[in-house]
Structures are given as C-alpha cells and as structure tokens.
N, C-alpha and C positions, 0 to 999 in steps of 0.2 A: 752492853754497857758502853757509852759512849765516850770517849776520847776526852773531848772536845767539853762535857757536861763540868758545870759547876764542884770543886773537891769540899765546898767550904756551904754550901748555900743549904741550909733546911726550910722545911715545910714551916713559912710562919704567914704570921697578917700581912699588909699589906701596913706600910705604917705613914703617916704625918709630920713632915719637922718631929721624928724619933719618937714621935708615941705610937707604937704600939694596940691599932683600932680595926675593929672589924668593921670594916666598910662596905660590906658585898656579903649576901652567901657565897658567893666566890673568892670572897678574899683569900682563903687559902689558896696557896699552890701548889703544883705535883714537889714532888720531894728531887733535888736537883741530882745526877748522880752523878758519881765521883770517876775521875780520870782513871782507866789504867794503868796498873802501876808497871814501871818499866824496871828494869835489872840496873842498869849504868845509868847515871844525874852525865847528862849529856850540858855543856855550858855552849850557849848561843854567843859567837861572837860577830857583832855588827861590824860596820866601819867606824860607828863612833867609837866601839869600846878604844878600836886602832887607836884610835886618832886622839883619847883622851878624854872622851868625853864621859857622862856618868857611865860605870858596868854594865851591863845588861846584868840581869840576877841570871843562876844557875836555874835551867828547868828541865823535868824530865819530860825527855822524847822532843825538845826542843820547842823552837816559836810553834811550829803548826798546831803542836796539842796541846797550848794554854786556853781557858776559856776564854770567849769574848764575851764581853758586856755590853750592850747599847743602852744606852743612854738619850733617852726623848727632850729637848731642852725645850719645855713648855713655858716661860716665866713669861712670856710677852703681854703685854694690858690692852695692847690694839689703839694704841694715841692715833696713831697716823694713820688707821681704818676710822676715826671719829666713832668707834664703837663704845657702847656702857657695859660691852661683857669683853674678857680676853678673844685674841683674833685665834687664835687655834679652837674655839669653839665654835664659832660659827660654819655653817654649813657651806660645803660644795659637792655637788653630786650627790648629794644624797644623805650623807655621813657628814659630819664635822673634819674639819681641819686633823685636828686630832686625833682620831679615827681612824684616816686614809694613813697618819706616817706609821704608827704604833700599827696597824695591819700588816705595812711595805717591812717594818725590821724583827716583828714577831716571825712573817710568814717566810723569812728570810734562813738556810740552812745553817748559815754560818754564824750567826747568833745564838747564843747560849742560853743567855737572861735578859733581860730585859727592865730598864727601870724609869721613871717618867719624871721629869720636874718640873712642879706646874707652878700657875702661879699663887701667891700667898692667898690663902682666906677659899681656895679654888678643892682644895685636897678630896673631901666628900662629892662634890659635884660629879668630880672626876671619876671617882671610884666609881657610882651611881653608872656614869657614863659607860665606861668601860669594864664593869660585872666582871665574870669570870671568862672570857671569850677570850682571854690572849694568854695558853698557856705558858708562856715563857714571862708575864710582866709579876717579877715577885714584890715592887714597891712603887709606890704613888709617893714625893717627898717635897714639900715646899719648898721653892727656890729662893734664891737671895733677890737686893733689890739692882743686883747687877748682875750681869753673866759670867764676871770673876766670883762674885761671892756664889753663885750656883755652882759653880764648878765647885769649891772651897768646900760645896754640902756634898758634892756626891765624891769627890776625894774621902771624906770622914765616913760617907756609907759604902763605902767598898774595903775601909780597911787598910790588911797592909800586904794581905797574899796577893802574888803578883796574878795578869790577867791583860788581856787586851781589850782596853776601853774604846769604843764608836759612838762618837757625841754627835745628835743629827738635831738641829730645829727641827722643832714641829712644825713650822708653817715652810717648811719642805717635803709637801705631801707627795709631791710625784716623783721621789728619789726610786730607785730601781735596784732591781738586785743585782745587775751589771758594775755596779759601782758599791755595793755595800761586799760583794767578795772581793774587787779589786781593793778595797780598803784594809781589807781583812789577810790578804794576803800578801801586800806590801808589810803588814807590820812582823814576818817571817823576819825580814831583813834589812829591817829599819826600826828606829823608835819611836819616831812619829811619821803621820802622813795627811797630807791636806787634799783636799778636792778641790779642781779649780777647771775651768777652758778658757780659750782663748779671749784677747777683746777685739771686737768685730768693730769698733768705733776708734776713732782717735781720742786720744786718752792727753790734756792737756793740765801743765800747770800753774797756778795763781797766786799773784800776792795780795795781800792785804786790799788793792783796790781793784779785785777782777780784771786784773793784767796779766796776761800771757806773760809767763818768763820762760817756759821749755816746752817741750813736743817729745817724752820720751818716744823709743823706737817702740811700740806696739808688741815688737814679734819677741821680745821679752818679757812681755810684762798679761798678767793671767788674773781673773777676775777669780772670787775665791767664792768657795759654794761648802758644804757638811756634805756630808758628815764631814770630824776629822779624827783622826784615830790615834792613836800615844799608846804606850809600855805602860803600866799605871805607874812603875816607879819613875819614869823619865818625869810623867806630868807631875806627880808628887814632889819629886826633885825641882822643878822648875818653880810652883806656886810656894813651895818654901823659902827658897829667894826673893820670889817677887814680894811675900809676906814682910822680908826685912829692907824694901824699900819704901820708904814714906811717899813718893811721888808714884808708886805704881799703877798704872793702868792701862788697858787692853782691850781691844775689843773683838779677838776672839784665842781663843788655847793655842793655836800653832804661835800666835805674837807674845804670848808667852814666853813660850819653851825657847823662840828665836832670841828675844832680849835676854832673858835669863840662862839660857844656855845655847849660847850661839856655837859650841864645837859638836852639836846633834844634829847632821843633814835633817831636812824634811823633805821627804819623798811626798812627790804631786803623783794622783793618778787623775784621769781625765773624769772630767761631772757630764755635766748633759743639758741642753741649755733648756730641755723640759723641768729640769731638779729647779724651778722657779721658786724666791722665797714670796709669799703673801707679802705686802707691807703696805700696798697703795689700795687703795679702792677697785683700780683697775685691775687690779692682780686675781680679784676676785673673779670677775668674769673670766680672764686668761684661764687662771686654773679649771673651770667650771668647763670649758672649753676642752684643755686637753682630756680632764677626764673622762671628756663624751667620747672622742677620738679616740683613744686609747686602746689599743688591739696588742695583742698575745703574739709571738711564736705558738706552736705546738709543741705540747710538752711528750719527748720522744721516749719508744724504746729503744732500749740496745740494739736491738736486732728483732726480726719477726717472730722467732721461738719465743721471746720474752713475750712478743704480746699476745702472741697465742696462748701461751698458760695463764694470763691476764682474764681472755673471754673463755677461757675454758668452764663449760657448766654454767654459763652466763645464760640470763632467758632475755631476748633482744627483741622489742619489735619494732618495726617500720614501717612508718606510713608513709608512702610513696616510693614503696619499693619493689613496681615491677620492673625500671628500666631506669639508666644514668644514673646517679649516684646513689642512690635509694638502693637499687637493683647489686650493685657494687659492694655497699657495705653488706647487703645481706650473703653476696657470695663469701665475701671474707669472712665475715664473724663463724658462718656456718661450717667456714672450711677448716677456721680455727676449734670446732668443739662446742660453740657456743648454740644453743638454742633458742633460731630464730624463728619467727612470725610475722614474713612481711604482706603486707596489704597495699592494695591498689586498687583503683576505678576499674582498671580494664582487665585483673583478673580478679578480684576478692571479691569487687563491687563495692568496696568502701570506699563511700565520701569525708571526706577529712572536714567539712561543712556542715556535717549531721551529725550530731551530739549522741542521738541516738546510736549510732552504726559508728561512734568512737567510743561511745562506755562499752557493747556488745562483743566488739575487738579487742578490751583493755581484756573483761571480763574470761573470754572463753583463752586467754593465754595463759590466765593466772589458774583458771581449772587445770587446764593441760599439761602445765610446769612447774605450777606450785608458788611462783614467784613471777616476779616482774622487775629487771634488775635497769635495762635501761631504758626509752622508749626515744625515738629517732624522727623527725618530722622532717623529710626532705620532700613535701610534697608543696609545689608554686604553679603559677600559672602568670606567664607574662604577656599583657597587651600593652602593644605602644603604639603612639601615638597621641593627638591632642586632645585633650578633657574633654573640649568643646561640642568633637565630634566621635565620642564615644558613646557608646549605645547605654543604656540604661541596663539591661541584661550585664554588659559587658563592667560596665562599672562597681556592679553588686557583685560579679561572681569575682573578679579581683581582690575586693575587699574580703567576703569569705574565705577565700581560699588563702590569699597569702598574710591576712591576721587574724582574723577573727576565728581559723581555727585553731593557729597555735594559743589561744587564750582557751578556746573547748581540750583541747588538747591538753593542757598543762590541768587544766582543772580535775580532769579525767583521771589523771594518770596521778596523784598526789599518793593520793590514798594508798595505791602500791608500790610507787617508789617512798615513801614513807618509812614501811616495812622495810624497804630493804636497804635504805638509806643509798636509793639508785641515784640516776644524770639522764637528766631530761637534754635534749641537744636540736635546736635548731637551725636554721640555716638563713642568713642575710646576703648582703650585697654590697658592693663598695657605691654601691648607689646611695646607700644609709648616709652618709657623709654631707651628700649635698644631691637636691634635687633635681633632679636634670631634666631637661627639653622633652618632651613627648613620653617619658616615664613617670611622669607625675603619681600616678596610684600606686607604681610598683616602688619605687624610690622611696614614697614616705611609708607605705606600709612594710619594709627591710628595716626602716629606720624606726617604725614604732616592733619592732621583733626585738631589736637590739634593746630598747629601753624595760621591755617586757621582761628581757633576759635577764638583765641586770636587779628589777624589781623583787623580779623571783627568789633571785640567788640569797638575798636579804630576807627576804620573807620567808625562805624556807631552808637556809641555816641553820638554826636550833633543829631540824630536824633531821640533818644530815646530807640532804639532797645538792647534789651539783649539778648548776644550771646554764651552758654555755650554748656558744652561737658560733657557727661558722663561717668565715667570710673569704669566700676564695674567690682568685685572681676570674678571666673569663674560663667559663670549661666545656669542653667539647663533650654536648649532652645533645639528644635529641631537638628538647624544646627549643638549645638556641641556634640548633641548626634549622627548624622549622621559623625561627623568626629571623636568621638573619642570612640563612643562606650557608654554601659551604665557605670555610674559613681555612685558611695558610694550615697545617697539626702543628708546627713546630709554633703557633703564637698560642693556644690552648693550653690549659690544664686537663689532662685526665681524667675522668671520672672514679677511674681506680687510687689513683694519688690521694685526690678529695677524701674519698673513704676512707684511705689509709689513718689519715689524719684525723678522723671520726673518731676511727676507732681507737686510737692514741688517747684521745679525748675523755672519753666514755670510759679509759681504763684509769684514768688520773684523777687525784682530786682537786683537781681546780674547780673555780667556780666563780660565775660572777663575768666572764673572759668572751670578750670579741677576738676569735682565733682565728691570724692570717693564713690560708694556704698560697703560696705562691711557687710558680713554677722551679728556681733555683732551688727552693727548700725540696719540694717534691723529687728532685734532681736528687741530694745529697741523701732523702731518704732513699730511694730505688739504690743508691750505690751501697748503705748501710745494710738494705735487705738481701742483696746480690740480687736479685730482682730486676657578661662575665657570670660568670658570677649566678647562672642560674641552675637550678637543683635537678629537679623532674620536671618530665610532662604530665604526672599524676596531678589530677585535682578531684 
C-alpha cells in the first residue's frame, strides 16, 4: 500500500464542468489507495509557518507522504498558432501536444493522480483521445476563460483535504522527470515552488513610446516555466484573497500567492530550456525537433544480483551474437540464469536478411523454451565511403542488413513477444542525428531504426511489448576495428558495458526510448557492480 496514494479519491467517471459522464470504456479508474496510517500527527513547520505566514495544516508522516496531484492546464484555443482546433491537440512527433505532457506526469513516480483542464466544449474529444491509457488521470474538467478562473475550477475539484498540487501546461510537452521530482520535493519544505532558468538575453525596459528606461542586471532576474507547485491550502488561501479584490489579476499561480501572500517564500528549482512552451508557429517544428533528438539514460539496477534475478528463467535470443556486443550480452544474460539463443552468420548460419532463416530461429526457441521473452538485433554491417562509388552489391547488402532486417525482425518476433508481453531492442548510431560525409547508407538507415523503434513502441502498446534502441558512444568491437584500424582503449566503449546496458534495458519497462550508453555512465556502472557506435561484425 502506498504512502504516497490518494486517502480520499474513489473509483468514479471521469467528469465535465461537474457532471458526472462516461466518456471512455475506460473512464473508470483503479481505485486510489489510502496513505498509511501512522501512530503520531507529526506538524510540518516551514519557514513561512516562522515567519507568519498562513500554517502549514498538521499531516501524518509529514510533507513527503502527502499525495500529489498534477494538474494538466489544457484551456489554450491556439490564437497565436492561427489554428481552428486548440494548440495542445495538434500533433508533434507523433502524438498530440497533449499526449506527450499527460504521458511525462502520469508516467512520472512521484505523482499520485492526475487531472487535465481542457478547453470549454473540448471535454469528450479529450476523453476520446486519451481512453483509459493513463492510469493515474481520474478527471477530464473544463476550464475557465482565464487561467485564474481554471485554477478557481480545480481548487473546488480537489476539495478541501490537504495535498500537493503540480500545475503544468500542456503545451509543455518536453517537461522531464528531473524537474517534476525537484518540484515535488521542494514542497517538503516550502509551500509554494516555481520553475524558472536563467536569461541568456538582456532583458530591457520600456515606457509608453518604446524608450529604454533600465537594463536590470540579468544575473537576477529568471524566465519562469511549469510546472508550479503549492500546499493546496497555501493556493486556496491565496485565490480567496485575490477573490475579494475587484482589480484582481494574474498571469500565473506563483503571482498569486506572491501578491496575495507576500510572507510565503517561493522556492525556484531550475527548468530546462528543452521544457519549451508551444505558442508560435515556430515552436511547432522546435518541439518536433527535440522530440526526434531525444534519448534516455539507462534505466539502472541496484547492483548485478538485482539484474540477475531480473533475467533469471528469461529465454533471450540474439541475432548477432557470435562476437562484440551481440556475443557479450549472450555471455551475460547466460551467466545470469537466463536462457539464451544466440545466432550468427559465422556460426548458426543465420542471416538476419532472410525472413525465412529469421521466423525458423524465432520458431525452434519458442519449441525449445517454451517462450520468447526478449529478442536482441545487434547485427550491422558498416561501409563507408562515397554513394557514388559504391558497388551495387555493397549498396543492397547495407540496406538489408542494417534496416530492412530489423523491420523482418520486428515482424517475426510479434507474435511471441505478444504472448509474453516481451522487448524487442535494437541497436542505432549517434550517426541517426545527422548525416555524415561518406556514411550516407549507414547514417540514414540508424536513423530510419530509430523512427522504426519509436513506430513500434505505439503500435504495439496495447499489447504490452517494449520497443527500445541503443545508442552508444564509439565501442571497441571488431567491425570497427576492421574499418577504422586500432584506436587509443581508453577513447572506446566496451562491448561488455554496451551489454550491460542492454540488459538493463530488456529488464525494464520502458519503451518507445533512444538509450544513451556513454563512457562516464559505463564508468559509474562498473563501480556500482564492483566489476562509434557500431554493434557486430554479423550480417
């Protein structure tokens, strides 16, 4: 039973501006469960309480085991996109606007529940939209025709039990979880907290006829971003004030609680200058942009024993794995308990090109083990040089081997990671990014692996499958010691590292993730255990 879960939230619909509507077979939610209850009401005292400012309420087990709330603030109409639908529907990468943020604070540990304010006349669309996929969103709630009077709705839909509210736009789709736990655990010891960095421009100001009158000093002054997060009774406290001023208004919740309760520090944590809000037309490509870019850490274990009891009774197989990284994860996984099946040109006789001699390999694992839990494609083949003066041979067998069989590949392998609701994993290049000089085949075809990966992860979601792509630093593997000679050890990655990281991969449920391996990180992994860019020479 979790801490952290809801004491107050039941299983209901999903409601509209307070009615009450089933908008989804998924409209219901899991049923929220209730905090552990503690012996001693432990009283939180901040610096404001010091200082005068509203109490903090008494809670048990203190700030950390309140639940949190987030809060999606969807109400935008898209004036200033020249769009005829709201800007948080419209598409980037793949997904809507809306999608991507309601993903970033569902898929988020430190959120509780989840709730979304769209805009008026929008409520069904939405629900439509987002089905039952986001176990934590328990309501869909039209918003006012300002961002005060939105707030003013989900004040009355939270109530009056206390809780830590995270209000984030939604047309901040690339917020990050680095920043939604720093927000979350600043409100430990504070009652409100803003998102903001630095400003990189000089920040000038004007009077009435676009005359310079000042130049504050920069190195004070911070450009402000969402989320932002509040005590719910500090922000309740604060819009009750601002309610009994006739001239009130604001243009976002920290301007608030500052005017109206100016004896409440607000604690800034730092944003990210990726947390871009949508607002111009050109924001749209920006965001479209990072979201191609966009790569992972590796989501770690404790330590090796954890991940060995992960692949333990696992049935793994590997195509391209008689030598470098291929060869690597098979020693691991095997040495972990797990049951591999790796294949190779130069010893199995499997070509990763022949659809036939890849279903035949799926097939006699699934006889042999009963299952098929992950399947592994580190098999590539690198030729460089100029298009111009590449052979026809050489052109084709590029194209087969390093796309066209993770597409036979993926195809192959459905059916039984299906069943087991396995992770399919392959393997890119920091080449995917941008094209480069005399790599032309191998470059776009990392880069069409990458789009593959992410296709996948979508299209085969409802079935449980997780679909990621590995993108490590240069590593000291055969092939690219065959193409580029011997190289410095201490500028390489490891082949053993790479695996490590595989296998890290394969035991998590992520998905959907271009995951960096880079030397440092390999570094701090080897110290945790006590213990470029091209895969195999298998093709």
């Amino acid at each position: 039973m979790s801490a952290r879960s809801s004491p107050r939230c039941r299983s209901r619909p999903r409601t509209t501006h307070g009615r009450a509507t089933r908008l989804t077979d998924g409209a219901r939610t899991r049923s929220c469960r209730r905090p552990r209850r503690r012996r001693s009401l432990i009283r939180h005292e901040s610096p404001t309480a010091r200082s005068g400012g509203p109490p903090t309420r008494p809670v048990r087990g203190g700030w950390s085991q309140v639940r949190t709330v987030g809060v999606v603030l969807a109400g935008g109409v898209g004036a200033r996109l020249g769009l005829n639908v709201p800007k948080q529907m419209v598409k980037v990468a793949g997904k809507t606007i809306l999608e991507h943020t309601v993903a970033a604070l569902n898929g988020s540990p430190h959120i509780d529940e989840l709730i979304v304010m769209i805009t008026p006349g929008w409520s069904e669309q939405t629900a439509t939209l987002l089905g039952s996929r986001y176990e934590k969103l328990t309501r869909i709630l039209e918003g006012g025709s300002t961002r005060n009077e939105t707030t003013r709705r989900v004040l009355d839909a939270l109530g009056d039990e206390e809780c830590k509210v995270v209000l984030h736009d939604a047309v901040r789709p690339l917020i990050d979880e680095r920043i939604i736990a720093d927000c979350v655990a600043a409100l430990d010891t504070h009652q409100a907290v803003d998102v903001v960095i630095p400003s990189a421009d000089t920040i000038v100001a004007v009077d009435e006829d676009d005359v310079i009158t000042s130049i504050p000093d920069r190195s004070t002054l911070r450009r402000g971003q969402t989320p932002q997060a509040f005590h719910l009774s500090v922000l309740k406290a604060a819009y009750a004030k601002a309610h009994e001023d006739p001239g009130f208004s604001a243009t976002d919740d920290c301007g608030v609680v500052l005017k109206y309760l100016p004896e409440v520090p607000i604690k800034t944590v730092p944003g990210a200058e990726h947390n871009l809000k949508v607002t111009h037309p050109v924001d749209l490509s920006i965001a479209d942009k990072l979201f191609q870019l966009a790569s992972h850490a590796a989501p770690g274990h404790a330590d090796r024993a954890s991940r060995d009891v992960a692949l333990r009774g696992k049935t793994i197989v590997v195509l391209g794995g008689s030598y470098g990284i291929g060869a690597e994860i098979a020693q691991l996984a095997a040495a972990a308990g797990a049951n591999v099946v790796a294949h190779g040109r130069s010893t199995t006789g499997v070509h990763v090109q022949d659809p036939s001699q890849i279903a035949a390999a799926f097939a006699e694992a699934a006889r042999e083990h009963g299952r098929i839990d992950a399947v592994v494609l580190t098999a590539g083949v690198l030729r460089t040089g100029r298009l111009a003066d590449a052979s026809d041979e050489d052109v084709v067998e590029s194209i087969q081997v390093n796309y066209v069989a993770p597409v036979q590949v993926a195809k192959a392998a459905y059916p039984y990671l299906k069943e087991t609701q396995g992770h399919l994993l392959f393997f890119t290049s920091s080449s995917y990014t941008r094209g480069r000089e005399n790599y032309a085949l191998y470059s776009s075809a990392k880069s069409a692996v990458v789009n593959l990966t992410q296709a996948l992860s979508e299209e085969w979601a409802a079935q449980g499958i997780k679909v990621n792509v590995i993108n490590p630093e240069r590593t000291a593997t055969p092939m690219r010691t065959q193409a580029f000679g011997e190289e410095p050890p201490g500028t390489l990655l490891s082949a053993e590292a790479v695996a490590t990281t595989s296998l890290d991969v394969i035991t998590s449920a992520i998905t959907g993730l271009v995951v960096d391996v880079r030397r440092e990180d390999a570094a701090l992994s080897n110290e945790a255990d006590g213990s470029g860019t091209s895969t195999s020479d298998e093709v």
